[in-house]
TORVEX-389601 format. One record per residue (C-alpha): chain; residue in three letters; x, y, z. Coordinates in Angstrom, 1 decimal. Layout:
<pts>
+--------+---------+--------+--------+--------+
: cadena : residuo :     xx :     yy :     zz :
+--------+---------+--------+--------+--------+
:      A :     ALA :      X :      Y :      Z :
...
+--------+---------+--------+--------+--------+
</pts>
This chain:
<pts>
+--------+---------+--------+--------+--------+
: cadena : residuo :     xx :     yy :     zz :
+--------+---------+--------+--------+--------+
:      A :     UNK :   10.7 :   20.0 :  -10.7 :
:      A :     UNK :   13.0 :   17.2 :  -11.2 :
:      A :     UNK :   12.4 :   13.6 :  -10.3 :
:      A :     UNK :   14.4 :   13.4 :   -7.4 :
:      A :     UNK :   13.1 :   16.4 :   -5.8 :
:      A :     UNK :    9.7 :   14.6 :   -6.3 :
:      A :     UNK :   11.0 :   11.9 :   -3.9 :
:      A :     UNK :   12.8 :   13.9 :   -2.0 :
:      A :     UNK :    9.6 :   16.3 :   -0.7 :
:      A :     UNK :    6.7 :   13.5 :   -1.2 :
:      A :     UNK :    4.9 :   12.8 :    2.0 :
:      A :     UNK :    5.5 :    9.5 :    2.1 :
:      A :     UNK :    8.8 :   10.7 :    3.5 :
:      A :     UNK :    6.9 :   11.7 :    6.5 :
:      A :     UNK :    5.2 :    8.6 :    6.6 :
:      A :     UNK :    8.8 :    6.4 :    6.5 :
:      A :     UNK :   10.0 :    9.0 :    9.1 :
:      A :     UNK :    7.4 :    8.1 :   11.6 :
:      A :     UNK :    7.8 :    4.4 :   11.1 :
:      A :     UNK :   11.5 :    4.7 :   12.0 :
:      A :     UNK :   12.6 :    4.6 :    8.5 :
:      A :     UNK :    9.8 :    2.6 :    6.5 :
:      A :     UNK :    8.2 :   -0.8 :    6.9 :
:      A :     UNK :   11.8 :   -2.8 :    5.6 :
:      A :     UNK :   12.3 :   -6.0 :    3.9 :
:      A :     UNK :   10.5 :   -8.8 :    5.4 :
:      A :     UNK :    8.1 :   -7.1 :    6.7 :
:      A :     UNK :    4.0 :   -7.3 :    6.7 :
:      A :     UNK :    2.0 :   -3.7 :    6.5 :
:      A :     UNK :   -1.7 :   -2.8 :    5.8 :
:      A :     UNK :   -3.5 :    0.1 :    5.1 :
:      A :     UNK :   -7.6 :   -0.6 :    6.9 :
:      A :     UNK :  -10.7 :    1.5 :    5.8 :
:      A :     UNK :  -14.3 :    0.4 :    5.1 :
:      A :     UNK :  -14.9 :   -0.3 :    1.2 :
:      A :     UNK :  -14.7 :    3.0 :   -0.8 :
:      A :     UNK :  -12.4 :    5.1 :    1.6 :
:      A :     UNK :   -9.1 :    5.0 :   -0.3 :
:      A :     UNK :   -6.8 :    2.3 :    0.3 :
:      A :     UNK :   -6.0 :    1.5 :   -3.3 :
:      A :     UNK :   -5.1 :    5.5 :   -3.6 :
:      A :     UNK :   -2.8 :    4.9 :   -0.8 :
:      A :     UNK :   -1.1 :    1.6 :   -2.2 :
:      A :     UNK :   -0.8 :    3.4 :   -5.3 :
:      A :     UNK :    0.6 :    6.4 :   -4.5 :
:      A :     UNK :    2.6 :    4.1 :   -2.2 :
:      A :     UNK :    3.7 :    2.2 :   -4.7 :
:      A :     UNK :    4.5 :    5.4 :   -7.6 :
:      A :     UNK :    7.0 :    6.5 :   -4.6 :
:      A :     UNK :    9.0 :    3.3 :   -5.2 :
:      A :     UNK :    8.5 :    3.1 :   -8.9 :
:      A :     UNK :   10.1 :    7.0 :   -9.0 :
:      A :     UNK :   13.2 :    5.7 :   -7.0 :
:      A :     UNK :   13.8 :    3.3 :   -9.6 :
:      A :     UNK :   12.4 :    0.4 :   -7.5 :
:      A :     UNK :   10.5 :   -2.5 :   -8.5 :
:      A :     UNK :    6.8 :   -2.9 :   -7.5 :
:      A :     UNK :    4.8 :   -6.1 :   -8.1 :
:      A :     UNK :    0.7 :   -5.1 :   -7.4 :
:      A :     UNK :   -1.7 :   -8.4 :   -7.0 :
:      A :     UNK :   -4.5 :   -7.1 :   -7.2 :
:      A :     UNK :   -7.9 :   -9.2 :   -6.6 :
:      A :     UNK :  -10.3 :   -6.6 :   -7.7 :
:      A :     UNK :  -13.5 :   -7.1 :  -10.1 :
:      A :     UNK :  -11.8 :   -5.0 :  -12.5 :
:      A :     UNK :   -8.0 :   -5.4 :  -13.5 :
:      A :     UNK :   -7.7 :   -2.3 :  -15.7 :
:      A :     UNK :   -9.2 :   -0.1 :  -13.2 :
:      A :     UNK :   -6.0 :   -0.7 :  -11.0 :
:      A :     UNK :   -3.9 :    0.9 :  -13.8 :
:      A :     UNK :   -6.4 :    4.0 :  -13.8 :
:      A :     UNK :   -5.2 :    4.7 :  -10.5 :
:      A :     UNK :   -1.8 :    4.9 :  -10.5 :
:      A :     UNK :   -2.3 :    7.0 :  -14.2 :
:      A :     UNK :   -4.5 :    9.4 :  -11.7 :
:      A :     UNK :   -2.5 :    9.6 :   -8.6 :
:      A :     UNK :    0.7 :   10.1 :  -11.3 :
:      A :     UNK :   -1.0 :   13.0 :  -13.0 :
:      A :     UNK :   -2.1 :   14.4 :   -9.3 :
:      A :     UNK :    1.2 :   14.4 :   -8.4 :
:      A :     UNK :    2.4 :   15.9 :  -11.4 :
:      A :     UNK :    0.3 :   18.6 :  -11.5 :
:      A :     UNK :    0.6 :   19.4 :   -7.8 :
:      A :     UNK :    4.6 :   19.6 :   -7.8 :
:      A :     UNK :    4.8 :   20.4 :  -11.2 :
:      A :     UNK :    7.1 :   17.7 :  -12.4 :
:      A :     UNK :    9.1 :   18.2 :  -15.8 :
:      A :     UNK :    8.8 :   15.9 :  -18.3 :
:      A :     UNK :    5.5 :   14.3 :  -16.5 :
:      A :     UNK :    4.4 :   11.8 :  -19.4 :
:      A :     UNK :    8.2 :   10.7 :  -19.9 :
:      A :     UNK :    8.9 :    9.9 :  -16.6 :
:      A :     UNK :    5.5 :    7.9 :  -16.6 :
:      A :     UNK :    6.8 :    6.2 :  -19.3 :
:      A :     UNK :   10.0 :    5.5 :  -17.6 :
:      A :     UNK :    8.7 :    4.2 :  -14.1 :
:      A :     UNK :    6.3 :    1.8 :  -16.0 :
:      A :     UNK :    9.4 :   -0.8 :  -15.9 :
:      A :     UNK :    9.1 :   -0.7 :  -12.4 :
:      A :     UNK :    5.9 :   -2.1 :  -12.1 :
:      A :     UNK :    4.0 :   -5.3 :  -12.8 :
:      A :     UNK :    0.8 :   -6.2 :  -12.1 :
:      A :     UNK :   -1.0 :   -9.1 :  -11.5 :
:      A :     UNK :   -4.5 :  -10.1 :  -11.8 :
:      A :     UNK :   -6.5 :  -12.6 :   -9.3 :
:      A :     UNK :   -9.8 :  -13.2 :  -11.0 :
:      A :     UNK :  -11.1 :  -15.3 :   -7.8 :
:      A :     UNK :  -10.7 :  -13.3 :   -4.5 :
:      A :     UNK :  -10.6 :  -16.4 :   -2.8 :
:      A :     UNK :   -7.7 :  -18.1 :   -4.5 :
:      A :     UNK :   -5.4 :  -20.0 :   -1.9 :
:      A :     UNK :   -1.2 :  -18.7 :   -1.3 :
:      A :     UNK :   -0.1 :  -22.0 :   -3.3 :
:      A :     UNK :   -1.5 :  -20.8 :   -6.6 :
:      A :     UNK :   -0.7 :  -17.2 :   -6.1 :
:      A :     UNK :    3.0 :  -18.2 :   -5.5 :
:      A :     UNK :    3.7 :  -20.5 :   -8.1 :
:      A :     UNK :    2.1 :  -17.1 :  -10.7 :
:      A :     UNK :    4.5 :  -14.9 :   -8.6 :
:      A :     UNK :    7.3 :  -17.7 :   -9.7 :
:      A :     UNK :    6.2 :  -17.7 :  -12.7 :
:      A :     UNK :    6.6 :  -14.3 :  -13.7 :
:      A :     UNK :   10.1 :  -14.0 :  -11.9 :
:      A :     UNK :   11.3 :  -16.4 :  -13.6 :
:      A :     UNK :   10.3 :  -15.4 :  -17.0 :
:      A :     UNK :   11.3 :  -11.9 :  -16.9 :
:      A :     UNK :   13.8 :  -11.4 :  -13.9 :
:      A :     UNK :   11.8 :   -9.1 :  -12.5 :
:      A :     UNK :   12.6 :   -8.8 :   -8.2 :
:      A :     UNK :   10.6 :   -6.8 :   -6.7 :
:      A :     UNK :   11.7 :   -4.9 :   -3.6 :
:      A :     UNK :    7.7 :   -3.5 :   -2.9 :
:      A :     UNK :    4.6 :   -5.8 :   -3.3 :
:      A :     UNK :    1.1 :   -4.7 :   -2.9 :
:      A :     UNK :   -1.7 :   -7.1 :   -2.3 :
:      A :     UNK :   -4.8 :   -5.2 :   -2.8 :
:      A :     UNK :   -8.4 :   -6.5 :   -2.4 :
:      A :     UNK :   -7.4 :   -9.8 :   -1.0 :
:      A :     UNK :  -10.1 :  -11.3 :    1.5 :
:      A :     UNK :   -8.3 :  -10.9 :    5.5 :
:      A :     UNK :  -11.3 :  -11.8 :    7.0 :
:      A :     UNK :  -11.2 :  -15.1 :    5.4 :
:      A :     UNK :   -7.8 :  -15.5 :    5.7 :
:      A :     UNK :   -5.9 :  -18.4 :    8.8 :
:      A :     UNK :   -3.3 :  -17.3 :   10.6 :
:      A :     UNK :   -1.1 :  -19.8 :    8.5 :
:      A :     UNK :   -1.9 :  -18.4 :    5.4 :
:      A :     UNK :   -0.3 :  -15.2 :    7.0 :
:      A :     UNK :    2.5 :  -16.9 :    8.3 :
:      A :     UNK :    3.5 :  -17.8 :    4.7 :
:      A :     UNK :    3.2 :  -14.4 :    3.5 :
:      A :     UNK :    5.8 :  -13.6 :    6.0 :
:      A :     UNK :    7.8 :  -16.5 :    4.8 :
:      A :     UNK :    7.6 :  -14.6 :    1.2 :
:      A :     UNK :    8.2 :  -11.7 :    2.1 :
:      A :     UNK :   11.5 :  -12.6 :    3.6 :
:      A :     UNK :   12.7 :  -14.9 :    1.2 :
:      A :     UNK :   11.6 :  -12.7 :   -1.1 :
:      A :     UNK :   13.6 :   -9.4 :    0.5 :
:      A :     UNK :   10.8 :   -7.3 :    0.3 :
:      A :     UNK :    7.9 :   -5.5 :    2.0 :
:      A :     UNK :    4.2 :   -6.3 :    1.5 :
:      A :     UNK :    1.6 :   -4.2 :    2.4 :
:      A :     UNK :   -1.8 :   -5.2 :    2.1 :
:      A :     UNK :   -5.2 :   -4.0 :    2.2 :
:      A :     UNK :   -8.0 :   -4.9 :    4.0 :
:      A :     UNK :  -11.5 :   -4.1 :    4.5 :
:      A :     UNK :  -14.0 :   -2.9 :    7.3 :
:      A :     UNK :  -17.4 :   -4.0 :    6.8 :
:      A :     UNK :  -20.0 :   -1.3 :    7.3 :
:      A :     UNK :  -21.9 :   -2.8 :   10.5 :
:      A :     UNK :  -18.5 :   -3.0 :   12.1 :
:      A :     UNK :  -17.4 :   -0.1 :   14.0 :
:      A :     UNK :  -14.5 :    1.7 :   14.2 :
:      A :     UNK :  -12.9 :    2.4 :   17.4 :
:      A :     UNK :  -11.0 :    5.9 :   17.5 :
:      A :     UNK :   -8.7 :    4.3 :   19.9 :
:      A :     UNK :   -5.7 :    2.2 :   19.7 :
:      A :     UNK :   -7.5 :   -0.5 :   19.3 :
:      A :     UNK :   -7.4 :   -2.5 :   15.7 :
:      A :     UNK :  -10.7 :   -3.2 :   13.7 :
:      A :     UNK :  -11.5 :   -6.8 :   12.6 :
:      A :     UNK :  -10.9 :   -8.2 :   10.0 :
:      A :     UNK :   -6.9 :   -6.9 :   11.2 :
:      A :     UNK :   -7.4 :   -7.2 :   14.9 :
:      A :     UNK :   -6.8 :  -11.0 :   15.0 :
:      A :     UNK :   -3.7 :  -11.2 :   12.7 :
:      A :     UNK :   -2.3 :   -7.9 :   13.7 :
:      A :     UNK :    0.9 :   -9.4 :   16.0 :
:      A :     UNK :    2.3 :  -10.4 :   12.4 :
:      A :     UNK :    1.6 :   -7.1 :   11.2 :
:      A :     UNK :    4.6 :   -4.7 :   12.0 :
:      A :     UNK :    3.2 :   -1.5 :   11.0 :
:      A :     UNK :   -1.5 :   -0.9 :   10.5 :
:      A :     UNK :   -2.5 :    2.2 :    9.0 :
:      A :     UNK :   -6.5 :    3.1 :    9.6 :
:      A :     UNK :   -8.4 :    5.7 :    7.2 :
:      A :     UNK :  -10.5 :    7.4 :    9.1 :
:      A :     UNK :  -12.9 :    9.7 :    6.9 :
:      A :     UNK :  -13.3 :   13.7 :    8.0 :
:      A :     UNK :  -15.0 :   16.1 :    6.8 :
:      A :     UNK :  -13.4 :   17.0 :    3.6 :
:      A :     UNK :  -10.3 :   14.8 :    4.2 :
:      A :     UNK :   -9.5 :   10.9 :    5.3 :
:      A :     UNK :   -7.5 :   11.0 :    8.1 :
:      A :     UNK :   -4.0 :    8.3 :    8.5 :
:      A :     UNK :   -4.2 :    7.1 :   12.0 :
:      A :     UNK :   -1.1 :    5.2 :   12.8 :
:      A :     UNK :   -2.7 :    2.1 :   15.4 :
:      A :     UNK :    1.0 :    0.0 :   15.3 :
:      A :     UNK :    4.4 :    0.9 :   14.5 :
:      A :     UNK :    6.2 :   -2.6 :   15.5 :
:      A :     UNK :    6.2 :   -2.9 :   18.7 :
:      A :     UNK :    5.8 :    0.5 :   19.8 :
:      A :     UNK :    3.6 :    1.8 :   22.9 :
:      A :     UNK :    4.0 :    5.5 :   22.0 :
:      A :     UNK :    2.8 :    6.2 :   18.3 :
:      A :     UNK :    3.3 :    9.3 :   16.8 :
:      A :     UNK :    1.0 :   11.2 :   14.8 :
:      A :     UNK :    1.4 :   10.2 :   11.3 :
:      A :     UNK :    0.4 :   13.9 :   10.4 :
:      A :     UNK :   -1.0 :   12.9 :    7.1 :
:      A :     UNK :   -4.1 :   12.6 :    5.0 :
:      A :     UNK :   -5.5 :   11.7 :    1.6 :
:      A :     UNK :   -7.8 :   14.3 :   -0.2 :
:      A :     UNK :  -10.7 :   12.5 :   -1.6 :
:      A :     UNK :  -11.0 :   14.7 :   -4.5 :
:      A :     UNK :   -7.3 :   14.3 :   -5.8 :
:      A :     UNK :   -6.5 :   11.0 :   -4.1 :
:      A :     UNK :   -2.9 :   12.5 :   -2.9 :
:      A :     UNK :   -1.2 :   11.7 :    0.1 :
:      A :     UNK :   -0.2 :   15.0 :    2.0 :
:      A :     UNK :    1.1 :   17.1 :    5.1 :
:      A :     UNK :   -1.6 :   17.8 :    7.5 :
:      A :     UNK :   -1.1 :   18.9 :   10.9 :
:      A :     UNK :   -3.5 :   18.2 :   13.7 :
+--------+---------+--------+--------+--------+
</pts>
């Protein structure tokens, strides 16, 4: 299978499809799930759909271990790979690894200031604009509405989507309603699109909880397999 058939039949297609065409530039998303469920799968198979359309990807990550972040995308690759049987899989790796850069937050409570002027940093050093950035691991529940706000700010200025990640803690419960889970539920009017993981038996469900400003979700009609970490078609 080519490359561009790849893109063109990846479920993240349905996912764009159900969000009236994708999250767009400028805008704030976030994939919620207690510790463990899969959100870092998600962002990174996420992310590999960009990097395969020859768009740039900048991942912050804010996890205890920086090169476990690149094990992921290197196992979600070979997943999808395998499963579509792509041609040329290891030189088309190769290839997309341009489109990506990473970044690595060693304190998880570092404040926006210092994480901009790295971001700056970078960009200025190596030209490198991304279209996709993916803040994974970043503390939401201790994070002020302003703090947000200028992730907004960014994200515009910037001309590119952020989606983030963020955390249940275990005593919290999840509501199987429409109703968002803290640490999302107080910040979630400057989120235009929140994605829940809702673990199954033998899948994790994608349960769409805001699509803008939507009354009537859809189904999102997807689900990640534990076992492979791929994003796929499931109907329920």
């Amino acid at each position: 299978m080519l490359k561009k058939e790849l893109v063109a039949r990846s479920p993240i297609r349905v996912l764009e499809k159900t969000i009236h065409g994708g999250l767009g530039k400028g805008n704030l998303g976030v994939f919620t799930a207690w510790k463990g469920v899969g959100k870092t799968a998600c962002l990174a198979h996420f992310a590999l759909d960009r990097m395969l359309k020859d768009r740039n990807v900048l991942h912050l990550s804010f996890a205890d271990n920086p090169h476990h972040i690149e094990t992921w995308y290197r196992q979600v690759f070979d997943e999808v790979a395998a499963s579509y049987r792509l041609d040329d899989a290891h030189d088309i790796f190769e290839e997309i690894q341009q489109h990506r850069l990473i970044i690595h937050f060693k304190q998880r409570d570092v404040d926006f200031a210092h994480i901009l002027k790295s971001v700056q940093q970078i960009d200025e050093g190596s030209g490198f604009n991304p279209e996709t950035v993916i803040v994974d691991g970043l503390n939401l529940g201790k994070m002020e509405r302003d703090e947000l706000l200028r992730w907004k700010q960014f994200a515009e200025e910037q001309d590119a989507e952020i989606w983030f990640s963020a955390t249940i803690q275990r005593d919290e419960t999840v509501v199987e309603g429409p109703e968002v889970p803290p640490p999302v539920d107080r910040l979630a009017d400057l989120f235009s699109v929140i994605i829940l993981l809702v673990p199954r038996p033998g899948y994790i469900d994608m349960k769409l909880l805001k699509d803008r400003d939507s009354r009537d979700l859809e189904k999102l009609r997807l689900k990640l397999d534990p076992k492979t970490l791929l994003i796929s078609n499931h109907r329920i």
